[in-house]
KOLBA-144967 format. One record per residue: residue number from 1; residue in three letters; x, y, z of N, C-alpha, C in turn. Coordinates in steps of 0.1 Angstrom, whole numbers, plus 5000, padded with zeros to 4 digits. Layout:
BEGIN
SITE     i    aa   n.c1   n.c2   n.c3   ca.c1   ca.c2   ca.c3   c.c1   c.c2   c.c3
SITE   NUM   Ala      X      Y      Z       X       Y       Z      X      Y      Z
...
This chain:
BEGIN
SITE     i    aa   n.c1   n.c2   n.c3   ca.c1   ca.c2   ca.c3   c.c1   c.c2   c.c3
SITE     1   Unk   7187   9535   7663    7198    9543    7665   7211   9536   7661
SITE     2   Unk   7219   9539   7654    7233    9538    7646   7246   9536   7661
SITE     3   Unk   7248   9524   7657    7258    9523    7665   7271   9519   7659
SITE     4   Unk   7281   9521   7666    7299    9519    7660   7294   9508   7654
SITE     5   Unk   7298   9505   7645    7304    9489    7640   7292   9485   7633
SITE     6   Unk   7280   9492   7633    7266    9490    7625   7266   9494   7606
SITE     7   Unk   7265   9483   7601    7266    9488    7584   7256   9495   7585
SITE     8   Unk   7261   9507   7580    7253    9519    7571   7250   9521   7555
SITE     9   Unk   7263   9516   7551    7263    9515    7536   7263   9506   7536
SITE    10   Unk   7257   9501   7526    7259    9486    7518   7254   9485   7504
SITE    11   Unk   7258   9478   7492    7254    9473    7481   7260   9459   7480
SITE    12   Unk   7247   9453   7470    7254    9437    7470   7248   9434   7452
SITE    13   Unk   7258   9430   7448    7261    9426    7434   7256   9436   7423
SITE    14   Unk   7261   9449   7425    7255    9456    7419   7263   9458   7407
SITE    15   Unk   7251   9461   7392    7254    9463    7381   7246   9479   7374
SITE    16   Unk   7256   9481   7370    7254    9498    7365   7260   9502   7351
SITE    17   Unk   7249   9504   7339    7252    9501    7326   7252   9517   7323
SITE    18   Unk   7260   9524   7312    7252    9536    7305   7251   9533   7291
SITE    19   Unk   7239   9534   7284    7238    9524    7271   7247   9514   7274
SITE    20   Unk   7254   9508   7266    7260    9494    7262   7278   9493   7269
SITE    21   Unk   7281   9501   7279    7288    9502    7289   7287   9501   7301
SITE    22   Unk   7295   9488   7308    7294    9490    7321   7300   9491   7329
SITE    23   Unk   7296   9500   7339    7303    9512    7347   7305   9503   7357
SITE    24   Unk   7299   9497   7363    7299    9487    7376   7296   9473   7375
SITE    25   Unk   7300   9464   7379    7298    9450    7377   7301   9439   7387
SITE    26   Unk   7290   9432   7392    7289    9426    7403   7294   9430   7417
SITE    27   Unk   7294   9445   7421    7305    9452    7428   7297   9454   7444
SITE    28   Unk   7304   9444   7457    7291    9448    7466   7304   9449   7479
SITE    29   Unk   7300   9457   7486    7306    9462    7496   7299   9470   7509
SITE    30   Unk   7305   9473   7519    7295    9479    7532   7305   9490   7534
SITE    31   Unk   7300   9502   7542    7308    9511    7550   7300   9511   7566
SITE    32   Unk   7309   9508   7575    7301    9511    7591   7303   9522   7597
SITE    33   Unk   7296   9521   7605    7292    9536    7616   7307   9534   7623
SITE    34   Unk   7313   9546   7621    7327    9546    7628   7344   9540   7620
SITE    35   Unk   7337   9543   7608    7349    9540    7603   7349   9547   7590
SITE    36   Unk   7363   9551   7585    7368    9556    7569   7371   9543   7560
SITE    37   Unk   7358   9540   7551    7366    9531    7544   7365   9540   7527
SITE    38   Unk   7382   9533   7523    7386    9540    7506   7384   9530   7498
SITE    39   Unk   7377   9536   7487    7378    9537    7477   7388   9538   7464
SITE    40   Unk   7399   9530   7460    7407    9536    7453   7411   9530   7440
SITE    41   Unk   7411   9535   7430    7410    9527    7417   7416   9540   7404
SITE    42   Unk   7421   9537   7393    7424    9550    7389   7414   9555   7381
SITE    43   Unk   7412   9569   7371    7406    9573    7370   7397   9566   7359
SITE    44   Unk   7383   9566   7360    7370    9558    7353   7367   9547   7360
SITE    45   Unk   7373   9543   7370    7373    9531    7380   7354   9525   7379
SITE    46   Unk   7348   9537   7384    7333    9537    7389   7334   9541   7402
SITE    47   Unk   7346   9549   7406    7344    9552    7420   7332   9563   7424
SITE    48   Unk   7332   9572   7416    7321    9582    7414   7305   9577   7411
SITE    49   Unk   7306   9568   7402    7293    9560    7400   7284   9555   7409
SITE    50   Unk   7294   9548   7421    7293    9541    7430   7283   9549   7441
SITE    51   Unk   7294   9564   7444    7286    9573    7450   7277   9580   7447
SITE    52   Unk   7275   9580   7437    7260    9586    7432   7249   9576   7436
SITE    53   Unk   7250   9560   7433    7244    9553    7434   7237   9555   7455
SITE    54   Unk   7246   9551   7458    7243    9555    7478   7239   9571   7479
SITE    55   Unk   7243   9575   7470    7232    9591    7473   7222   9590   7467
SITE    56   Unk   7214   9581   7458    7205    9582    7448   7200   9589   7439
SITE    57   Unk   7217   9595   7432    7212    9600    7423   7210   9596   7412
SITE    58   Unk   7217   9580   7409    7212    9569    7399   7205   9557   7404
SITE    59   Unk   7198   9550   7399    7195    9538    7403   7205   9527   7399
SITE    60   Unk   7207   9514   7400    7215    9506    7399   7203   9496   7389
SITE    61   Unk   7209   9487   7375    7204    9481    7367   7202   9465   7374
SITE    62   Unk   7210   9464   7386    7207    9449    7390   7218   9455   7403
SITE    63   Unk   7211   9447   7413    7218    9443    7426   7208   9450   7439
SITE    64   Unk   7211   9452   7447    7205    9459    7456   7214   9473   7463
SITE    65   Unk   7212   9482   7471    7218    9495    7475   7212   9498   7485
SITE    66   Unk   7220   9500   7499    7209    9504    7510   7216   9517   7518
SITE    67   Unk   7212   9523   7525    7214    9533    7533   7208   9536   7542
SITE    68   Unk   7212   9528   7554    7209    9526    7567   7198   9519   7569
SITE    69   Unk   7199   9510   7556    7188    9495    7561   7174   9497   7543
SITE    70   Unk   7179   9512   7541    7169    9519    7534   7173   9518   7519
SITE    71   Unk   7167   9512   7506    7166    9517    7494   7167   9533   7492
SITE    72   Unk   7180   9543   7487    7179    9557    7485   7164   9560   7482
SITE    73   Unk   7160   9557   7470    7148    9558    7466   7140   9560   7470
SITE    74   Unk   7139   9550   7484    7123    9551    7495   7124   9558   7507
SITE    75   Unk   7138   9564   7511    7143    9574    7521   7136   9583   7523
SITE    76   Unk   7130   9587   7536    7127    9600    7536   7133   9608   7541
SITE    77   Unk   7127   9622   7533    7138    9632    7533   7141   9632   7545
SITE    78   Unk   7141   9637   7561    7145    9636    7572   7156   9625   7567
SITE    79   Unk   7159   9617   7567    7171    9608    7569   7182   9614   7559
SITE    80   Unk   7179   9623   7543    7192    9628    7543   7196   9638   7552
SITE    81   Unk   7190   9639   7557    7196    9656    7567   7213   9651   7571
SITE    82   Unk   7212   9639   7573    7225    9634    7579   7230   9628   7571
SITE    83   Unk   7231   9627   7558    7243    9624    7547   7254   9639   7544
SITE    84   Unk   7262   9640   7547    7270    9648    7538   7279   9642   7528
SITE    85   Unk   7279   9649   7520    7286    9645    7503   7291   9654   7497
SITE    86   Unk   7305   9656   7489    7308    9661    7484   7313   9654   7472
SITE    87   Unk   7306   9653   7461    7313    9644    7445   7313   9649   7435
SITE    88   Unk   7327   9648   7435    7332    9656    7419   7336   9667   7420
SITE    89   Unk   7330   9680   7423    7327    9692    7425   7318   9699   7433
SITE    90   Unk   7323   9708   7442    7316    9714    7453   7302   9719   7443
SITE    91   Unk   7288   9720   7453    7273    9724    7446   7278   9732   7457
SITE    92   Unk   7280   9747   7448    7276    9760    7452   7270   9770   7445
SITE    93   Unk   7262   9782   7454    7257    9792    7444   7266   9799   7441
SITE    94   Unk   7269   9800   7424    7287    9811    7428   7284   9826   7431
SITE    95   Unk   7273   9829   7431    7265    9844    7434   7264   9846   7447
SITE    96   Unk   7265   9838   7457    7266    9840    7470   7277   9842   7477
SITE    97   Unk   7276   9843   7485    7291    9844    7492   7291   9833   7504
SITE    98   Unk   7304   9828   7513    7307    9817    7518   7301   9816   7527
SITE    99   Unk   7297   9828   7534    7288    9823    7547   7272   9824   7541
SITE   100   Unk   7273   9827   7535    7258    9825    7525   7255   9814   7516
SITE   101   Unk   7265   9806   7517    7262    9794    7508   7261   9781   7520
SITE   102   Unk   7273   9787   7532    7273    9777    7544   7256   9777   7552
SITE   103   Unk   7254   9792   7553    7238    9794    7557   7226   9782   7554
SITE   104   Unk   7227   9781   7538    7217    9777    7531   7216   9761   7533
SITE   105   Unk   7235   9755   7536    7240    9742    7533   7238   9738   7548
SITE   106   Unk   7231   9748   7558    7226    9744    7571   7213   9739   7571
SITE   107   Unk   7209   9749   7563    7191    9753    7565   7185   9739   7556
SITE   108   Unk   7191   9732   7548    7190    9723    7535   7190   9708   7546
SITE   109   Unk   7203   9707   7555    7205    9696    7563   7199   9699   7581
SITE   110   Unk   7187   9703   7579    7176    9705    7588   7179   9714   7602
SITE   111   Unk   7189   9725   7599    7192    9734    7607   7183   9742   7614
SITE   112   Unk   7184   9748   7621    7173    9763    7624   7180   9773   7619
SITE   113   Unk   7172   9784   7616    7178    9794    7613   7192   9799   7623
SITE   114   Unk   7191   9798   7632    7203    9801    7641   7211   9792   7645
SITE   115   Unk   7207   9781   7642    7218    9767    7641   7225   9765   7626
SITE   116   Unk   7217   9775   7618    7228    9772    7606   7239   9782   7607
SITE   117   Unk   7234   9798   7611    7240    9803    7611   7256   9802   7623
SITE   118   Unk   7251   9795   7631    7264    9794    7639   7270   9785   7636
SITE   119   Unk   7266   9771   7629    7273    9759    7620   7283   9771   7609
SITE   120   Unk   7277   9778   7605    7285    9783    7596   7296   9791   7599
SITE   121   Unk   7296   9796   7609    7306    9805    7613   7317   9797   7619
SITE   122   Unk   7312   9788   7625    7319    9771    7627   7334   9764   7616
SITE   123   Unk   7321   9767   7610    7329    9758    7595   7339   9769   7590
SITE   124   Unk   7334   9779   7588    7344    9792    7581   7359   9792   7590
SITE   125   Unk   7356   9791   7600    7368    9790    7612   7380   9780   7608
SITE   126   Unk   7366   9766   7607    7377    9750    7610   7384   9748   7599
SITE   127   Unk   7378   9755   7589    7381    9753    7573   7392   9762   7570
SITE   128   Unk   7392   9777   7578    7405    9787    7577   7399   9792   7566
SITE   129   Unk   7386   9800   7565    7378    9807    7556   7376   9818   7557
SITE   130   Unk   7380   9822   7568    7374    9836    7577   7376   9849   7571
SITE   131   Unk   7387   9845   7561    7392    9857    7554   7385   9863   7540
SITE   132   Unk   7379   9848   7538    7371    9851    7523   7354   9849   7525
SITE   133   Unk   7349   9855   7541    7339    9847    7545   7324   9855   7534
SITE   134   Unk   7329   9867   7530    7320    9872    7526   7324   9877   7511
SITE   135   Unk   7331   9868   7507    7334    9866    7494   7321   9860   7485
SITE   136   Unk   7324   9862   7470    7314    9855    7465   7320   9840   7462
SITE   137   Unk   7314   9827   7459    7322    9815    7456   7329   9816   7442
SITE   138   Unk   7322   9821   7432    7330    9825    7418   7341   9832   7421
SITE   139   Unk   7344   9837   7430    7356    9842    7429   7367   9835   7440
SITE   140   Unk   7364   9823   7447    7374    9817    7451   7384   9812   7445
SITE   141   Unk   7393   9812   7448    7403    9799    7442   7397   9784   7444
SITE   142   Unk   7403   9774   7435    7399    9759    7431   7402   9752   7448
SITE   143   Unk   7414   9755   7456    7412    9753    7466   7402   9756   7475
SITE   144   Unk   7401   9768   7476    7386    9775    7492   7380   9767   7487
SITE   145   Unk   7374   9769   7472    7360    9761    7467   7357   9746   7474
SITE   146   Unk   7366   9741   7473    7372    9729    7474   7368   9725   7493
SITE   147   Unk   7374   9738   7498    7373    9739    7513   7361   9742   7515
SITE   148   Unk   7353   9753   7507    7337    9754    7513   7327   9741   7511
SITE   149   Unk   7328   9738   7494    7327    9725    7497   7325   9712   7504
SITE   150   Unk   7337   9712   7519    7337    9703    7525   7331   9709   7540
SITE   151   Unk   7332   9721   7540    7327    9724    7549   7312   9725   7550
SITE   152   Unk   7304   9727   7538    7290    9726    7532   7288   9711   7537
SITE   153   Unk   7291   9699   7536    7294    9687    7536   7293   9682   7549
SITE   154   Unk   7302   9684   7560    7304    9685    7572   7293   9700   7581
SITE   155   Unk   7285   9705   7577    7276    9714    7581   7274   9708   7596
SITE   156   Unk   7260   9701   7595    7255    9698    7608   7262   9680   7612
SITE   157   Unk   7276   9680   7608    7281    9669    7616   7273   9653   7612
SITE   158   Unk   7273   9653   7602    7266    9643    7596   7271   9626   7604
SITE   159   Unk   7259   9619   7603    7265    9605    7607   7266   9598   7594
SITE   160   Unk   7262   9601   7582    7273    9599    7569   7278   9606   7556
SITE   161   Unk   7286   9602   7558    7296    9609    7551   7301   9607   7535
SITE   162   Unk   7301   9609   7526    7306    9609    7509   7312   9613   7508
SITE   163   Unk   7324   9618   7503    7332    9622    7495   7340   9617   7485
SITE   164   Unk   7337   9625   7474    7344    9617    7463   7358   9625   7459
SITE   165   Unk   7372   9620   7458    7381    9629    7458   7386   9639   7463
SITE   166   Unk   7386   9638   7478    7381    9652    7485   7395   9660   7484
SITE   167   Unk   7403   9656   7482    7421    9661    7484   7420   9671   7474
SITE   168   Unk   7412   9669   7459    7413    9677    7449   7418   9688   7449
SITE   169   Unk   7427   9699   7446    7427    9710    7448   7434   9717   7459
SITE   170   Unk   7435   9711   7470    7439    9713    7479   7451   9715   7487
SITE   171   Unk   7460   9727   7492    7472    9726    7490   7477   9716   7507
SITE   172   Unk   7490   9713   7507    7494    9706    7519   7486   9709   7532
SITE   173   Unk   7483   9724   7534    7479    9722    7547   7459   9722   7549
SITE   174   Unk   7454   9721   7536    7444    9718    7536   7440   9700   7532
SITE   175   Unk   7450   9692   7532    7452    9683    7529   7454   9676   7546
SITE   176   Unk   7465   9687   7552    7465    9677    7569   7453   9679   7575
SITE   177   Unk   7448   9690   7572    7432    9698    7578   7423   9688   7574
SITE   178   Unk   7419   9683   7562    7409    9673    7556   7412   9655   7568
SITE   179   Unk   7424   9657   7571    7428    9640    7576   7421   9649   7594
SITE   180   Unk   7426   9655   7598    7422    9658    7612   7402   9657   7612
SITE   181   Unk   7402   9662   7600    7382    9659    7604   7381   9645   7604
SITE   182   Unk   7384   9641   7594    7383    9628    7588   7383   9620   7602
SITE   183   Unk   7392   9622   7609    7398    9614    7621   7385   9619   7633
SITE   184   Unk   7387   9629   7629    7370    9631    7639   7359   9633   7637
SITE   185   Unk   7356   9630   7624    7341    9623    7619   7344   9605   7624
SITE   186   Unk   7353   9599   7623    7355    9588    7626   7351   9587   7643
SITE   187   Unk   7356   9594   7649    7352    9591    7664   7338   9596   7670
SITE   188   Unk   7335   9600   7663    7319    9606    7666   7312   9593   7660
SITE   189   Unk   7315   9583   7654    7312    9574    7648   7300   9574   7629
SITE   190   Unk   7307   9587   7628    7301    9588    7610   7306   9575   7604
SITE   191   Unk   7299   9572   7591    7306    9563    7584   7309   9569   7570
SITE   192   Unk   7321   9571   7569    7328    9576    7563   7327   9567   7545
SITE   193   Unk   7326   9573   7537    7335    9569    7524   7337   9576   7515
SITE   194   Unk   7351   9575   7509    7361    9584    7507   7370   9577   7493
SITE   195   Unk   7364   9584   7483    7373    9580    7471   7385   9586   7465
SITE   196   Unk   7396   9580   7463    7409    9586    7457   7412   9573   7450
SITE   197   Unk   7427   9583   7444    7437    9577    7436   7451   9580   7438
SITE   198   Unk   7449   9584   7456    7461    9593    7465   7463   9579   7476
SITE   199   Unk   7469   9569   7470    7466    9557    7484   7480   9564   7493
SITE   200   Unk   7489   9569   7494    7493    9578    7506   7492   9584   7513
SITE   201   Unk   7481   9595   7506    7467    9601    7518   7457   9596   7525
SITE   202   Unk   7453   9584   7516    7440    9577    7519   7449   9566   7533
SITE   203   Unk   7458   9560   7530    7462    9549    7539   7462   9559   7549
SITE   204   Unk   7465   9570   7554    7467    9576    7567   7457   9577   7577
SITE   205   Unk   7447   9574   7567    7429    9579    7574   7421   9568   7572
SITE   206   Unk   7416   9559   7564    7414    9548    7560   7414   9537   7570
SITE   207   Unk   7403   9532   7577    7403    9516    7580   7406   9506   7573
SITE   208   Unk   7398   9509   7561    7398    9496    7552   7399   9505   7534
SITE   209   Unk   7406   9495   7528    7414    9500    7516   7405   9492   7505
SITE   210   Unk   7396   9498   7497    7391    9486    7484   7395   9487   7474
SITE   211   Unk   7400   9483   7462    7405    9483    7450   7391   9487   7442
SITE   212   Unk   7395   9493   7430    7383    9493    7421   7393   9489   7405
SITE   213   Unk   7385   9486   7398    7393    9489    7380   7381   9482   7376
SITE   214   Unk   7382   9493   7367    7371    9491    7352   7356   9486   7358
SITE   215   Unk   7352   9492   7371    7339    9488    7374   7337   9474   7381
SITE   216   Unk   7353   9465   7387    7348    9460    7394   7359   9457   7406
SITE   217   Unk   7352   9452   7418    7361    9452    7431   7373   9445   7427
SITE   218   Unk   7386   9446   7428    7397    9435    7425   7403   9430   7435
SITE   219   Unk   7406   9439   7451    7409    9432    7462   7409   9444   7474
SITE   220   Unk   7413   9441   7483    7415    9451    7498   7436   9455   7493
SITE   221   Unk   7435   9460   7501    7446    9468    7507   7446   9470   7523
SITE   222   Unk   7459   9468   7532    7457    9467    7543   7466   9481   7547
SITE   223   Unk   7457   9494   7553    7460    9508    7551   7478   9506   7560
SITE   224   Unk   7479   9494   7567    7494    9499    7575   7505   9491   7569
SITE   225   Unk   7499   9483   7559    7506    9481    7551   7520   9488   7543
SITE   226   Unk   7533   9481   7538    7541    9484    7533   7539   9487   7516
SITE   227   Unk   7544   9498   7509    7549    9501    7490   7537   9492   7486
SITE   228   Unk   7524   9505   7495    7509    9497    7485   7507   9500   7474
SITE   229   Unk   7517   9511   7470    7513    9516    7455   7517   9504   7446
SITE   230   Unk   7528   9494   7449    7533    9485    7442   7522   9470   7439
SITE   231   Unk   7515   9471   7456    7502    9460    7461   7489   9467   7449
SITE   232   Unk   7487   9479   7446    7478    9486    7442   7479   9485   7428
SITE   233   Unk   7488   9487   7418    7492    9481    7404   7493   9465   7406
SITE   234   Unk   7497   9460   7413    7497    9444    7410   7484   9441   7408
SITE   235   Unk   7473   9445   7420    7461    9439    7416   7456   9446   7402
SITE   236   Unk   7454   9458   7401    7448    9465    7387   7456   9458   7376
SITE   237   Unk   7466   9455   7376    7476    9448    7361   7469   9432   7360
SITE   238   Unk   7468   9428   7372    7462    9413    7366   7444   9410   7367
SITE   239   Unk   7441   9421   7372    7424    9417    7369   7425   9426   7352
SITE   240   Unk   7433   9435   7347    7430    9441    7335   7437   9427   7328
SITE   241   Unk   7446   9420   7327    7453    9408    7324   7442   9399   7317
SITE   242   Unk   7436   9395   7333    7427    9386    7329   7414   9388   7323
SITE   243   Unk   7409   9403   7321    7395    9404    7311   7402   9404   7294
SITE   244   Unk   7415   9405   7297    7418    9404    7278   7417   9386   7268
């Protein structure tokens, strides 16, 4: 059993090629049970790569990748029941409607039938969906999507957590709404990781702050830190400096 302060994620010296490009390089890092740790690097960083790799949806060309002690790979399905993720883009059916896609995003992360259905009516609420509950997803706005999405994600209260850019789309007050879960996926002790290129959203919620550029770690960030944006280009300007 997962306790506070227990690594859940981990990768160590991991390398990630596509053909004769690499996406990630020597890049190794942990996320623990009870904490938000960010991700932030700007766009093509490998922050997304990274998460695919802890969801298994890619393999890694060199290093190792664990999840919760486990190679993705050799996981069995029972142990995703408790990953939620959302990367890139919400996975919805756009033919369904919101409490029909929340249903299914129960039934998928090992619900009962009546446990998904009340998870969902849950999430429609926390998310401020109630209005479009029987909407189809194709006809949401980039926002709801965005919000069913995370609520698909957070279903059965996951003890981990993915998200890759989760702010996307989202206007201010689904932006304070995303930090208040965040804060209480953190105290239930989920282990959170959470990629942007928003380090004034991310510092608010954020334990611990990682740099990314061009696929590889360049330094931390300390989230109560002072004008990290300025700490945040310093490091990306001289690790790009130094590979020229």
């Amino acid at each position: 059993m997962t306790t506070v302060g227990d690594v859940v994620l981990e990768c160590r010296d991991v390398c990630t090629r596509y053909g004769s490009t690499t996406v990630l390089e020597n890049v190794s890092t942990e996320v623990r049970a009870g904490e938000v740790h960010a991700f932030v690097g700007l766009n093509g960083a490998g922050k997304t790569t990274l998460m695919r790799l802890f969801l298994g949806m890619i393999e890694p060309d060199d290093g190792i990748v664990r999840v919760r002690g486990l190679a993705p790979a050799s996981m069995p399905a029972r142990h995703w029941t408790g990953v939620g993720h959302l990367v890139e883009t919400p996975l919805l059916y756009p033919e369904l409607t919101v409490v029909q896609n929340l249903r299914i995003a129960g039934r998928l992360a090992g619900l009962s039938a009546a446990g998904a259905t009340a998870a969902a009516d849950r999430w429609i609420e926390e998310l401020v969906l109630a209005r479009w509950a029987r909407t189809g997803a194709r006809k949401l706005s980039l926002g709801n999507r965005q919000r069913l999405g995370l609520a698909a994600a957070l279903i059965a209260d996951p003890d981990v957590l993915i998200l890759d850019e989760p702010t996307n789309a989202l206007d201010p007050a689904g932006i304070m709404l995303l930090r208040t879960l965040l804060q209480r996926s953190r105290e239930r002790g989920t282990a959170t990781l959470v990629s942007s290129h928003h380090l004034d959203e991310v510092a608010r919620v954020a334990d611990r702050i990682t740099v990314v550029n061009e696929g590889r770690t360049v330094g931390a960030l300390d989230p109560r830190g002072i004008d990290l944006e300025r700490q945040f280009f310093d490091l990306v300007y001289r690790d790009s400096e130094a590979r020229r």
